[in-house]
N, C-alpha and C positions, 0 to 999 in steps of 0.2 A: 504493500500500500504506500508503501514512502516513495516509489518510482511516482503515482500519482502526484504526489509533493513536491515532486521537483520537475515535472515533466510541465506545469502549467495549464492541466485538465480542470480549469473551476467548475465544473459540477461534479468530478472526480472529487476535488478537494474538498468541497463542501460537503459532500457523502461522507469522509475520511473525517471533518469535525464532528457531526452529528455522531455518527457513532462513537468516536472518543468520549463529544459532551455526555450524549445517554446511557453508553455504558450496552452498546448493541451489541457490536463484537468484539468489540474489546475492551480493558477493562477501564470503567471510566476514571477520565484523566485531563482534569478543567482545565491543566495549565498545556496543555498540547491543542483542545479546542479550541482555546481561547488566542492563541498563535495563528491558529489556521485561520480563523474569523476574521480576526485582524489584518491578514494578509488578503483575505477574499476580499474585507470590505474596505480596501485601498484600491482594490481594483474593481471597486464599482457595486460587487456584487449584492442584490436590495435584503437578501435572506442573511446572509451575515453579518450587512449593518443591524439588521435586526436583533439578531444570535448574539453580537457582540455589545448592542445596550444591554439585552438584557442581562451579559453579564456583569458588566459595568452595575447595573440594577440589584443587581442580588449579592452583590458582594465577591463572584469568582475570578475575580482579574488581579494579573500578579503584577508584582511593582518589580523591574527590568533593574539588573546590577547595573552601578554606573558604568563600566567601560564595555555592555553592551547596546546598538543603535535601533 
């Protein structure tokens, strides 16, 4: 699934958060959803800006070490 991740499939990718967030196939893992989301909804994507308020909303979003961008 990480070829999806890096290959630039956005509804691949957005598949690969959902199941991270909900814990579908794999087991769930807010701080890897919440990565993918943030990358989908830089690039536009309307279902991840959404994914990614609501994480913002409920409290699952990680605060980034200083010397990463």
């Amino acid at each position: 699934m990480l070829f999806f991740k890096k290959k630039g499939n956005i509804e691949a990718q957005y598949a690969l958060a959902e199941c991270y967030h909900y814990g579908d196939i794999y087991e769930q893992d807010y701080s890897i959803s919440f990565e993918l989301f943030e990358a989908l909804a830089k690039k536009k994507h309307p279902w991840a800006k959404y994914m990614l308020a609501d994480c913002y909303e409920n409290g699952m979003h990680f605060e980034r070490k200083k010397n990463e961008k």
